[in-house]
KEKE-3310 file (N, C-alpha, C; in steps of 0.2 Angstrom, whole numbers, plus 5000, padded with zeros to 4 digits):
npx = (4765:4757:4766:4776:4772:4770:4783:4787:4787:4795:4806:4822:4823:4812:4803:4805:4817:4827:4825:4832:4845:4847:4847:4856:4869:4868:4869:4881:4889:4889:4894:4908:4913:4913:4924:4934:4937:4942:4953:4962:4961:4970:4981:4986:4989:4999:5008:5012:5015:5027:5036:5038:5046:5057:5061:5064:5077:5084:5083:5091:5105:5108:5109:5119:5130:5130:5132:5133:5140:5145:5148:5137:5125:5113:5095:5086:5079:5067:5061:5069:5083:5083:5077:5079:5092:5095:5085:5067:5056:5045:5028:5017:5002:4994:4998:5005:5022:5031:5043:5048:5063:5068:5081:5097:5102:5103:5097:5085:5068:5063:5050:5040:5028:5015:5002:4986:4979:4968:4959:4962:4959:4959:4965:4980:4997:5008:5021:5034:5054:5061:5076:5090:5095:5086:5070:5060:5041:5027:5016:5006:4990:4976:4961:4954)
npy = (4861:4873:4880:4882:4893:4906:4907:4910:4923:4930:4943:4946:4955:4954:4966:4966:4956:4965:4973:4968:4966:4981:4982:4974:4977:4992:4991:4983:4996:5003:4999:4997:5010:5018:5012:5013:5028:5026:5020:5029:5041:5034:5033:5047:5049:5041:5046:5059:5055:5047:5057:5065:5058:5057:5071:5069:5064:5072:5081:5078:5075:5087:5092:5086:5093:5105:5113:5119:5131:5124:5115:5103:5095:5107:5105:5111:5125:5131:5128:5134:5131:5119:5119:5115:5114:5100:5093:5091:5101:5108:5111:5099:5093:5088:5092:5102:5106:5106:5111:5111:5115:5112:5118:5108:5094:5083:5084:5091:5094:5090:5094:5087:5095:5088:5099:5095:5101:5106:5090:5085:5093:5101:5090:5083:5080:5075:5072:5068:5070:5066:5065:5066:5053:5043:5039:5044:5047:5038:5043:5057:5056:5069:5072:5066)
npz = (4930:4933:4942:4936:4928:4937:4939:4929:4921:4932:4937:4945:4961:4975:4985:4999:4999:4996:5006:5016:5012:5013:5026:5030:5027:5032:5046:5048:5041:5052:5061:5055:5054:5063:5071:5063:5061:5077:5072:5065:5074:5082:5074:5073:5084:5087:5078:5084:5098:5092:5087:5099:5108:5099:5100:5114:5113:5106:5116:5126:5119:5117:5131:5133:5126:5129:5145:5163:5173:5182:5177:5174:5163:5153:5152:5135:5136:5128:5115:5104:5106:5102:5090:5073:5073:5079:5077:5072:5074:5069:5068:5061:5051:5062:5075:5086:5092:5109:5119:5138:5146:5164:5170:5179:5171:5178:5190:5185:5176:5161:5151:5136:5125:5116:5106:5099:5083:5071:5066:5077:5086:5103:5109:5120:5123:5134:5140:5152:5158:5169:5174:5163:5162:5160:5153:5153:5157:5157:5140:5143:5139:5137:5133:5124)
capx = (4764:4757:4773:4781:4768:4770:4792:4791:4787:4797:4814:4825:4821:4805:4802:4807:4825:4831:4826:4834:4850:4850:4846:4861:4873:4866:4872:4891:4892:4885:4900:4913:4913:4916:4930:4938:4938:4948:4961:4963:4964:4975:4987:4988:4991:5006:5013:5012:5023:5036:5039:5040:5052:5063:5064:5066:5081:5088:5086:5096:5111:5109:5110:5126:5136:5127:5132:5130:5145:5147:5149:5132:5122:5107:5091:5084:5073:5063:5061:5072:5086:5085:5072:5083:5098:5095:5074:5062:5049:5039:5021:5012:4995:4988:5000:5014:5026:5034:5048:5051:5067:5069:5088:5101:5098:5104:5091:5079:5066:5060:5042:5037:5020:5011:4996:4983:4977:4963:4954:4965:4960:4958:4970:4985:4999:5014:5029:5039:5058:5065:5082:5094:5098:5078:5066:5050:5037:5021:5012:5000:4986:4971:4957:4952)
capy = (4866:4878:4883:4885:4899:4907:4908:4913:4930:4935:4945:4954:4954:4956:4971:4962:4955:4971:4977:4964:4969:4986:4981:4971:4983:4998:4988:4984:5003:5006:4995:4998:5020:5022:5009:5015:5034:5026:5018:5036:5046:5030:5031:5054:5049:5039:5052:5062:5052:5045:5065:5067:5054:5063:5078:5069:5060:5076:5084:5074:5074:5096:5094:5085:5097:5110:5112:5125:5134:5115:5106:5096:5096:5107:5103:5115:5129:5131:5125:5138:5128:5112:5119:5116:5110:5092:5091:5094:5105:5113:5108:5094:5094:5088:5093:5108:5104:5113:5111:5115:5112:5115:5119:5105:5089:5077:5086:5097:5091:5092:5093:5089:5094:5088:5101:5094:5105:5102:5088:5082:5100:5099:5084:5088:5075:5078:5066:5072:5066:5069:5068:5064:5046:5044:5039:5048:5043:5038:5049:5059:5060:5070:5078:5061)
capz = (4925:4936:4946:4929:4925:4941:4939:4919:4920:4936:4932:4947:4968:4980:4991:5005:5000:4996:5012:5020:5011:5017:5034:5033:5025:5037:5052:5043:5040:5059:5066:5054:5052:5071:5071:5056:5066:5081:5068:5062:5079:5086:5071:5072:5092:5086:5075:5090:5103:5090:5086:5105:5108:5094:5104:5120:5111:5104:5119:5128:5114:5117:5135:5135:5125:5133:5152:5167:5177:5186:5172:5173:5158:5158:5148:5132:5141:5125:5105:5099:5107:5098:5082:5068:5074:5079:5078:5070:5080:5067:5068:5059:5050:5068:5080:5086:5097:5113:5126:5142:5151:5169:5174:5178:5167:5181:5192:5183:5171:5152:5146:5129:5125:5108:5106:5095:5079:5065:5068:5084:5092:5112:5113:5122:5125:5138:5141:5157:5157:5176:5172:5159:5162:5162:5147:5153:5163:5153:5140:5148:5135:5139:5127:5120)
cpx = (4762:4761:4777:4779:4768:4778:4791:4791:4791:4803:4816:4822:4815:4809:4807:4813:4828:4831:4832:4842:4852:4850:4855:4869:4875:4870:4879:4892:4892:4892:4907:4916:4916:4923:4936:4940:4942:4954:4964:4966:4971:4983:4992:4992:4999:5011:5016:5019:5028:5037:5042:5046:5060:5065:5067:5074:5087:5088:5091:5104:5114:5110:5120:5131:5134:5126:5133:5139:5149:5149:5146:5129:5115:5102:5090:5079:5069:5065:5066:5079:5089:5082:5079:5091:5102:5089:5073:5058:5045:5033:5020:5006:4993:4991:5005:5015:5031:5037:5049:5057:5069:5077:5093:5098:5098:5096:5085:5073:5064:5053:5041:5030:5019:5002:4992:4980:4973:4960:4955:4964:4959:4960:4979:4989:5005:5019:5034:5047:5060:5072:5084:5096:5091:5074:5060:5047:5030:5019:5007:4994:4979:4967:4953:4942)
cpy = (4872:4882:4885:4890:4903:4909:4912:4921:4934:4936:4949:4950:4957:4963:4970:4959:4961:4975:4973:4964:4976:4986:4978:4975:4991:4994:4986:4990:5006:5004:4999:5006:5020:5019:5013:5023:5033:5023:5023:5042:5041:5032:5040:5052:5048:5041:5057:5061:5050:5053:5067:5063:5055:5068:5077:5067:5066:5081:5082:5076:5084:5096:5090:5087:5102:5111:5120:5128:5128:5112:5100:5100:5098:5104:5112:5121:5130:5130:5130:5134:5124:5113:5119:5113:5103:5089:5095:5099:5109:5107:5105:5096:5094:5088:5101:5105:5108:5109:5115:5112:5117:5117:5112:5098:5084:5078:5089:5091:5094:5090:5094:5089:5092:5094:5101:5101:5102:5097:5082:5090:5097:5092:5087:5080:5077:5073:5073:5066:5070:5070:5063:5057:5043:5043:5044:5045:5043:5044:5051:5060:5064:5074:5072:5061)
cpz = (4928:4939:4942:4928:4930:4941:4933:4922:4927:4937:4941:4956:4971:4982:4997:5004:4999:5000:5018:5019:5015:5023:5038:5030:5031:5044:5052:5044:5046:5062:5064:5053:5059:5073:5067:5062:5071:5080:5067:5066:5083:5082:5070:5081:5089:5082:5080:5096:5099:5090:5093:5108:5105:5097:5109:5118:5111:5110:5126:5126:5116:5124:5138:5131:5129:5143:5155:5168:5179:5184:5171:5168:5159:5149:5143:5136:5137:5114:5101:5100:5104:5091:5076:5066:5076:5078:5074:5073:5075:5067:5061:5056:5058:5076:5080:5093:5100:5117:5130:5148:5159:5172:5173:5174:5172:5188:5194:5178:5163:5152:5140:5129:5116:5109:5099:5089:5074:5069:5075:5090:5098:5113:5114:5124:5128:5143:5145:5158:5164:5175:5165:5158:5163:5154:5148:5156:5152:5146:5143:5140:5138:5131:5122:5121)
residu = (UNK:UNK:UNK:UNK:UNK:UNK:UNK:UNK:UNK:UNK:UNK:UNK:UNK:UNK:UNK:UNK:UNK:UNK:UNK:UNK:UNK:UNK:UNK:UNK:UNK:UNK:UNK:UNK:UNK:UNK:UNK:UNK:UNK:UNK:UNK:UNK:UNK:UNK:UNK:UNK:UNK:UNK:UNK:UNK:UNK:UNK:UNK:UNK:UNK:UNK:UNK:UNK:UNK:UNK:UNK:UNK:UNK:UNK:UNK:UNK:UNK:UNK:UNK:UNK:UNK:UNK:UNK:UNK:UNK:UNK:UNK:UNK:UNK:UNK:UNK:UNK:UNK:UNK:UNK:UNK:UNK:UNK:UNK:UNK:UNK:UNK:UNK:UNK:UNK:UNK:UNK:UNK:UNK:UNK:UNK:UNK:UNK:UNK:UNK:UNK:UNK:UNK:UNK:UNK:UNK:UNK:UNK:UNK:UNK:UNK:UNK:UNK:UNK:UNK:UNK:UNK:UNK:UNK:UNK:UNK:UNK:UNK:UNK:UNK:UNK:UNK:UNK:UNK:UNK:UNK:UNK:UNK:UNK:UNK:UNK:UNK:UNK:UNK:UNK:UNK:UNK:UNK:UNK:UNK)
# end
Protein backbone atom coordinates (compact mmCIF):
# COMPACT_ATOMS: atom_id res chain seq x y z
CA UNK A 1 0.00 0.00 0.00
CA UNK A 2 2.72 2.23 0.67
CA UNK A 3 4.55 2.01 -2.84
CA UNK A 4 1.17 2.60 -4.38
CA UNK A 5 0.92 6.18 -2.65
CA UNK A 6 4.39 6.90 -3.42
CA UNK A 7 3.57 6.10 -7.69
CA UNK A 8 -0.08 7.78 -7.63
CA UNK A 9 0.61 11.09 -7.83
CA UNK A 10 3.81 10.98 -10.22
CA UNK A 11 3.08 12.19 -13.88
CA UNK A 12 6.04 12.88 -16.69
CA UNK A 13 10.21 12.29 -16.15
CA UNK A 14 12.94 13.11 -13.26
CA UNK A 15 15.59 15.61 -13.60
CA UNK A 16 18.06 13.27 -14.20
CA UNK A 17 16.44 11.25 -17.14
CA UNK A 18 16.07 14.06 -19.18
CA UNK A 19 19.44 14.95 -18.65
CA UNK A 20 20.48 11.67 -19.54
CA UNK A 21 18.62 12.08 -22.80
CA UNK A 22 20.30 15.22 -23.80
CA UNK A 23 23.55 13.87 -22.93
CA UNK A 24 22.79 11.10 -25.25
CA UNK A 25 21.41 13.06 -28.06
CA UNK A 26 24.47 15.85 -27.77
CA UNK A 27 26.89 13.16 -28.48
CA UNK A 28 24.76 11.75 -31.86
CA UNK A 29 24.68 15.30 -32.98
CA UNK A 30 28.57 15.67 -31.97
CA UNK A 31 29.39 12.53 -34.30
CA UNK A 32 26.85 12.76 -36.88
CA UNK A 33 27.15 17.11 -38.11
CA UNK A 34 31.02 16.52 -38.90
CA UNK A 35 30.37 13.37 -41.00
CA UNK A 36 27.47 14.61 -42.59
CA UNK A 37 30.06 17.83 -43.77
CA UNK A 38 32.55 15.40 -45.39
CA UNK A 39 29.44 13.52 -47.27
CA UNK A 40 28.81 17.18 -48.59
CA UNK A 41 32.41 18.28 -49.49
CA UNK A 42 33.15 14.43 -50.85
CA UNK A 43 29.98 14.50 -53.11
CA UNK A 44 30.89 18.83 -54.48
CA UNK A 45 34.60 17.12 -55.04
CA UNK A 46 32.96 14.49 -57.31
CA UNK A 47 30.93 17.17 -59.20
CA UNK A 48 34.33 18.52 -59.79
CA UNK A 49 36.34 15.59 -61.41
CA UNK A 50 33.26 14.07 -63.36
CA UNK A 51 33.18 17.79 -65.03
CA UNK A 52 36.94 17.40 -65.43
CA UNK A 53 36.90 14.15 -67.12
CA UNK A 54 34.19 15.77 -69.62
CA UNK A 55 36.64 18.31 -70.63
CA UNK A 56 39.39 16.00 -70.82
CA UNK A 57 37.18 13.64 -73.10
CA UNK A 58 36.19 16.71 -75.19
CA UNK A 59 39.43 17.86 -75.34
CA UNK A 60 40.60 15.03 -76.86
CA UNK A 61 37.73 14.66 -79.60
CA UNK A 62 39.02 18.88 -80.35
CA UNK A 63 42.47 17.90 -80.64
CA UNK A 64 41.97 15.36 -83.36
CA UNK A 65 40.06 17.34 -85.77
CA UNK A 66 42.26 20.16 -84.85
CA UNK A 67 45.99 19.60 -86.02
CA UNK A 68 49.37 21.58 -86.58
CA UNK A 69 51.43 22.15 -89.91
CA UNK A 70 52.43 18.16 -89.33
CA UNK A 71 49.35 16.74 -89.16
CA UNK A 72 49.63 15.82 -85.37
CA UNK A 73 46.85 16.74 -83.23
CA UNK A 74 47.37 19.78 -80.95
CA UNK A 75 45.66 20.11 -77.74
CA UNK A 76 43.00 23.30 -76.86
CA UNK A 77 45.38 26.34 -75.54
CA UNK A 78 42.39 27.79 -73.61
CA UNK A 79 38.43 27.41 -72.81
CA UNK A 80 37.40 29.53 -75.44
CA UNK A 81 38.37 26.62 -77.69
CA UNK A 82 36.24 23.94 -76.60
CA UNK A 83 33.45 26.42 -74.33
CA UNK A 84 30.35 25.79 -76.05
CA UNK A 85 31.14 23.71 -78.72
CA UNK A 86 31.61 20.13 -77.28
CA UNK A 87 31.78 21.18 -73.08
CA UNK A 88 30.40 22.62 -70.89
CA UNK A 89 32.94 25.07 -69.05
CA UNK A 90 30.89 27.47 -67.46
CA UNK A 91 31.21 27.46 -63.76
CA UNK A 92 29.11 25.75 -61.26
CA UNK A 93 27.77 26.78 -57.95
CA UNK A 94 31.28 25.47 -56.27
CA UNK A 95 33.53 25.35 -59.05
CA UNK A 96 34.79 27.24 -62.56
CA UNK A 97 36.77 25.50 -64.85
CA UNK A 98 40.07 26.14 -66.89
CA UNK A 99 42.27 24.56 -69.64
CA UNK A 100 45.58 24.74 -70.61
CA UNK A 101 46.96 23.06 -73.52
CA UNK A 102 50.53 22.89 -74.19
CA UNK A 103 51.17 22.40 -78.14
CA UNK A 104 51.30 18.87 -79.95
CA UNK A 105 48.77 16.36 -78.28
CA UNK A 106 51.15 13.37 -79.06
CA UNK A 107 53.63 15.33 -77.05
CA UNK A 108 52.47 18.36 -75.34
CA UNK A 109 50.25 18.36 -72.36
CA UNK A 110 46.58 19.44 -71.17
CA UNK A 111 45.77 20.93 -67.70
CA UNK A 112 42.31 20.89 -66.33
CA UNK A 113 41.94 22.97 -63.36
CA UNK A 114 38.64 22.84 -61.18
CA UNK A 115 38.99 26.26 -58.90
CA UNK A 116 36.69 25.91 -55.84
CA UNK A 117 34.08 28.93 -55.25
CA UNK A 118 31.41 29.52 -52.24
CA UNK A 119 31.76 27.31 -49.77
CA UNK A 120 34.53 24.90 -51.80
CA UNK A 121 36.72 28.49 -51.81
CA UNK A 122 40.66 27.53 -51.64
CA UNK A 123 40.22 24.07 -53.13
CA UNK A 124 41.78 23.67 -56.26
CA UNK A 125 41.73 20.35 -58.26
CA UNK A 126 44.23 19.84 -61.45
CA UNK A 127 44.11 16.71 -63.58
CA UNK A 128 47.27 16.66 -66.01
CA UNK A 129 46.76 14.54 -69.41
CA UNK A 130 50.46 14.14 -71.06
CA UNK A 131 49.39 13.02 -74.18
CA UNK A 132 46.41 12.21 -76.26
CA UNK A 133 46.38 8.48 -75.94
CA UNK A 134 46.73 9.05 -72.03
CA UNK A 135 43.80 9.26 -69.27
CA UNK A 136 45.54 11.57 -66.78
CA UNK A 137 47.53 11.07 -64.00
CA UNK A 138 45.83 11.34 -60.60
CA UNK A 139 43.75 14.22 -59.46
CA UNK A 140 45.80 16.65 -57.67
CA UNK A 141 43.51 17.85 -54.96
CA UNK A 142 44.90 20.43 -52.68
CA UNK A 143 42.93 23.09 -50.40
CA UNK A 144 41.25 20.35 -48.33
Amino acid sequence: MLSNRRNHGRKGFTMIELMVVVVVVGILASIAVPMYGKYIKNARLTEATGRIGEINTASKAWAQEHQDASGHPTWPTNNAAVAGSIVDMSASDNFTYALAGNGDATTGSLVVTATGTNKMAGVTIVVTVPTISSNGGAPVITGM
